[in-house]
PADRENDREN-101057 format. One record per residue (C-alpha): residue in one letter; x, y, z. Coordinates in steps of 0.05 Angstrom, whole numbers, plus 5000, padded with zeros to 4 digits. Layout:
# residues N
aXYZ ...
This chain:
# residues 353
x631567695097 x632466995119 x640367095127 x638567665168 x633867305216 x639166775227 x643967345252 x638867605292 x636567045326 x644466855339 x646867515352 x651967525304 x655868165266 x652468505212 x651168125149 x651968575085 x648068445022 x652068964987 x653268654909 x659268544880 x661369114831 x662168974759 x668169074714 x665769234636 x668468924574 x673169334537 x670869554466 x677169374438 x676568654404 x683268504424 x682568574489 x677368294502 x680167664466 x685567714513 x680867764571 x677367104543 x683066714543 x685566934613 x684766334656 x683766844714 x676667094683 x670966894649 x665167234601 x657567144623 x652367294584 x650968024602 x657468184581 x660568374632 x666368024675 x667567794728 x674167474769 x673166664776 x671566504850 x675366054888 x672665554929 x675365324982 x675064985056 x676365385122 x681865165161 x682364995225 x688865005270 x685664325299 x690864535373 x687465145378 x680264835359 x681464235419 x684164895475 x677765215454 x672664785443 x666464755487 x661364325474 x655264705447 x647164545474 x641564775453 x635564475491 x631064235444 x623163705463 x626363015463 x622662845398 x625763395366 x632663105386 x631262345369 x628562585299 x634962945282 x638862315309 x635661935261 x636162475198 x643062535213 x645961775209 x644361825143 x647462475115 x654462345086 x657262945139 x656062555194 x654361745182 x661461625202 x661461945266 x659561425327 x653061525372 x655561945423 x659762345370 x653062465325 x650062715391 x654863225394 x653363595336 x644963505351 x646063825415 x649364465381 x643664505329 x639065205344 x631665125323 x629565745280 x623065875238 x622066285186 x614466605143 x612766515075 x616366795020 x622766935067 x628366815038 x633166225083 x638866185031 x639466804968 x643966534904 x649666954899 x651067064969 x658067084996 x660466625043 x660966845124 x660666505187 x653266445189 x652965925134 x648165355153 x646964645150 x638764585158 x633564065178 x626664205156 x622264025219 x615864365195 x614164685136 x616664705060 x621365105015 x622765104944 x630065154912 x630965654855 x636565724805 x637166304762 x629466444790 x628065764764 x623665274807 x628064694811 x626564194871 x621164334933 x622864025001 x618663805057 x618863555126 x625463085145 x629963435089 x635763725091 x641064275053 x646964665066 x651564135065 x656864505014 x655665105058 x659364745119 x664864485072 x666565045027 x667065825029 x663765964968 x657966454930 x651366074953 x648665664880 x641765714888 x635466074934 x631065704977 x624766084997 x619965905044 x613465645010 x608465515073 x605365955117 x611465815173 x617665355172 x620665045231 x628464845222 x634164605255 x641164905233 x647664795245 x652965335232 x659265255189 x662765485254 x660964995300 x660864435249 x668564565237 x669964715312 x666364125342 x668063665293 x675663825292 x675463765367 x671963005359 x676762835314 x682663055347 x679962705419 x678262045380 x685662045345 x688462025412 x683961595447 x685661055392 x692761235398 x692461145470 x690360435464 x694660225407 x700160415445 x698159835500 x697359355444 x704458985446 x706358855378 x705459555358 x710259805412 x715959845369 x710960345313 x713861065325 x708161615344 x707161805273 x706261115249 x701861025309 x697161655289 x697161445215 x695060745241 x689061145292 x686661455231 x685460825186 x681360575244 x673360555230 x668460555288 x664359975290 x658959715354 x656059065362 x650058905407 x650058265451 x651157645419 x652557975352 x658957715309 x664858115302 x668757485259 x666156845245 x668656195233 x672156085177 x671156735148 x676757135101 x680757425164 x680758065135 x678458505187 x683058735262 x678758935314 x680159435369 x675959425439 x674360035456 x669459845506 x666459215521 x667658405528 x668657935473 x668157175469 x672956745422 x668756135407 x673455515369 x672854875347 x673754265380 x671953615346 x667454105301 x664054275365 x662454975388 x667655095442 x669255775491 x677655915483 x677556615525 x674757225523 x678657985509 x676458645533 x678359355529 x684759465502 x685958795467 x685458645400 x682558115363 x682857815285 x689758045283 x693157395268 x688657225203 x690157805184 x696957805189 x697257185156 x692457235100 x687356535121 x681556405136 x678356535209 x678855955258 x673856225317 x669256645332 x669057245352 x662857415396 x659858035434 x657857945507 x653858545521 x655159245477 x661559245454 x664759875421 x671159705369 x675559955323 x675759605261 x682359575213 x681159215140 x687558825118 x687759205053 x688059885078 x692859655128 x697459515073 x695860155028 x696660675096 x704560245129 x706459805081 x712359475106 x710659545180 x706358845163 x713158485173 x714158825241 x707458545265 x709257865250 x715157795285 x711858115343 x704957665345 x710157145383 x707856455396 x710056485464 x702856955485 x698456395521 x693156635478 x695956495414 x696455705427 x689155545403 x691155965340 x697155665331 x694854965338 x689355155287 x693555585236 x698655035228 x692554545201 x688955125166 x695855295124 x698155885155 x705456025142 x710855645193 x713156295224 x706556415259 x707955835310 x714656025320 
C-alpha cells in the first residue's frame, strides 16, 4: 500500500504487485539433480524453483542525462531542509559531494507521510522507477525479514540506499509502526539523473581549469579527464591550512575559488612570499619532488580546492610524473623562493634548473 501511495502522490504509472509465477520441481531425481547443479537456478525450501536474479545498476547515457537534466525543487520549511543537509553529509551516497552539490539532491527530495501498519517498502518487490531513498522526519518503522522483526528506526534515519544503486527484488519490509510517519524520499530516478548531471558539470569544470594550469598543457584531453576525476573536493574557511610547513608534500591543490597565502621562512621567521587564486595551483612542486613542505599554504577568506594526493597521482598517469617536472621550469618568478628552499631542503638538482 505504501508503494502505491508513493505513485500516487508522484503521479507515476501503475505499480503492479502481481507475484512472480512458480516453476515446480520435477519428480524425476535426475532432473532435479541436474536442476541443482545448474548455476542458472537454485532450490528454496518450499521446493520449488526459481531463476537467480540479477542485480544490477541502471545506466545512464551521462550526454543525454546533462541535455536533459533540470534541476528538481521541492519547497520544503527551512528546518526541514537544514536537517536533511545535515543527515545527508554523513550517508556514504552523498558525503563526497560538495555543499552546493549536496543541496542539489535536498532540493529534489518530496516529503510524503504514511499511517500505521502501511507498508513503505514490501520484501520481494521488483524493482521500478519509484524506488526510494528515505529520511524518517517523524514517526517510526520497523524492518522485517522473512516476517521477522529485525531493526526499528526512528526520527533522523535513513534506508533505501541499495534501492538507488541497484535494480533488484526489495530484501526486507518496513512497516510503519506509529500512528503517522513523516519522510523525505528521494527517487532512484532523480538520484541517477541529477547526480550524473553533477558529475558530468564538475568533470568539466575541473578540466576547464587544468587546462589553464601550464605544465599540464602538453596532457591530451583524456589524460586531462582521467586527471579531473582523481581530483577530491576540499574547502577551507579563513585562516585555515591547506599545507604547512614542513609537512610530507603529498598533497596538489587546485583553486577553484578563492585566495591563498604562501607563508615561508626567512631566518625561521614567519614571512608572506605571494598569494595564488583561482586557477593556480599550489603544493605541486613537493609533490613532484617527493620533500618535505617549505611554506605555508594559507586561506584568506573561503577558499574552494581541488585536492590531488601524490600517490593516486602515480597509480591513475604513471609516467606523466616526468612530464610535470620538466614543465614546473625554474624560470616561473614564483618558483624562486621554492627553488632557493628545495636546493637546502634536498630536493633533486633538476628542480632549479
Amino acid at each position: 500500500v505504501g508503494r502505491v501511495a508513493l505513485l500516487k502522490q508522484r503521479g507515476e504509472a501503475h505499480f503492479s504487485t502481481d507475484p512472480e509465477p512458480l516453476v515446480t520441481l520435477d519428480k524425476d531425481k535426475s532432473k532435479n539433480q541436474e536442476h541443482a547443479t545448474d548455476n542458472n537456478w537454485y532450490v528454496d525450501h518450499s521446493h520449488h524453483i526459481r531463476r537467480r536474479k540479477a542485480v544490477f545498476s541502471t545506466c545512464i547515457d551521462a550526454e543525454e542525462a546533462e541535455k536533459r537534466w533540470v534541476p528538481y525543487v521541492n519547497e520544503k520549511p527551512e528546518k526541514d531542509h537544514e536537517k536533511l543537509m545535515m543527515l545527508m553529509r554523513s550517508n556514504m551516497l552523498f558525503s563526497h559531494l560538495e555543499e552546493s552539490e549536496l543541496k542539489v539532491a535536498v532540493d529534489a527530495m518530496f516529503e510524503t507521510s504514511f499511517v500505521k501498519g502501511e507498508y513503505v517498502v514490501r520484501q520481494g518487490e521488483e524493482p521500478d522507477e519509484t524506488d526510494t531513498f528515505i529520511v524518517i522526519m517523524d514517526g517510526t518503522v520497523d524492518m522485517y525479514i522473512d516476517d521477522k522483526l529485525v531493526k526499528s528506526y526512528g526520527p533522523a534515519d535513513y534506508f533505501g540506499e541499495t534501492d538507488l544503486m541497484y535494480s533488484e527484488p526489495k530484501r526486507a519490509s518496513f512497516v510503519v509502526s506509529c500512528s503517522v510517519l513523516r519522510t523525505y524520499a528521494l527517487d532512484q530516478q532523480t538520484y541517477h539523473t541529477t547526480m550524473t548531471g553533477t558529475f558530468i558539470r564538475k568533470r568539466r569544470l575541473y578540466e576547464s581549469f587544468l587546462k589553464k594550469v601550464s605544465f599540464l598543457k602538453c596532457m591530451t584531453h583524456l589524460e586531462l579527464l582521467q586527471l579531473a576525476d582523481a581530483l577530491e573536493p576540499r574547502t577551507y574557511k579563513d585562516g585555515e591550512y591547506l599545507i604547512r610547513y614542513d609537512d610530507e608534500g603529498e598533497w596538489m591543490f587546485l583553486i577553484i575559488e578563492g585566495v591563498v597565502e604562501v607563508i615561508g621562512r626567512v631566518e625561521n621567521q614567519p614571512t608572506k612570499v605571494c598569494e595564488f587564486s583561482t586557477g593556480d595551483v599550489v603544493g605541486e612542486l613537493e609533490f613532484i619532488y617527493n620533500h618535505r613542505t617549505v611554506a605555508d599554504v594559507q586561506a584568506k577568506g573561503a577558499v574552494r580546492t581541488a585536492a590531488l594526493n601524490r600517490a593516486h597521482f602515480e597509480l591513475c598517469m604513471g609516467p606523466v610524473i616526468d612530464v610535470l617536472k620538466r614543465n614546473a621550469s625554474a624560470e616561473n618568478p614564483l618558483y624562486s623562493y621554492y627553488n632557493t628552499k628545495a636546493t637546502k631542503a634536498g630536493a633533486p638538482e633538476s628542480a632549479t634548473k
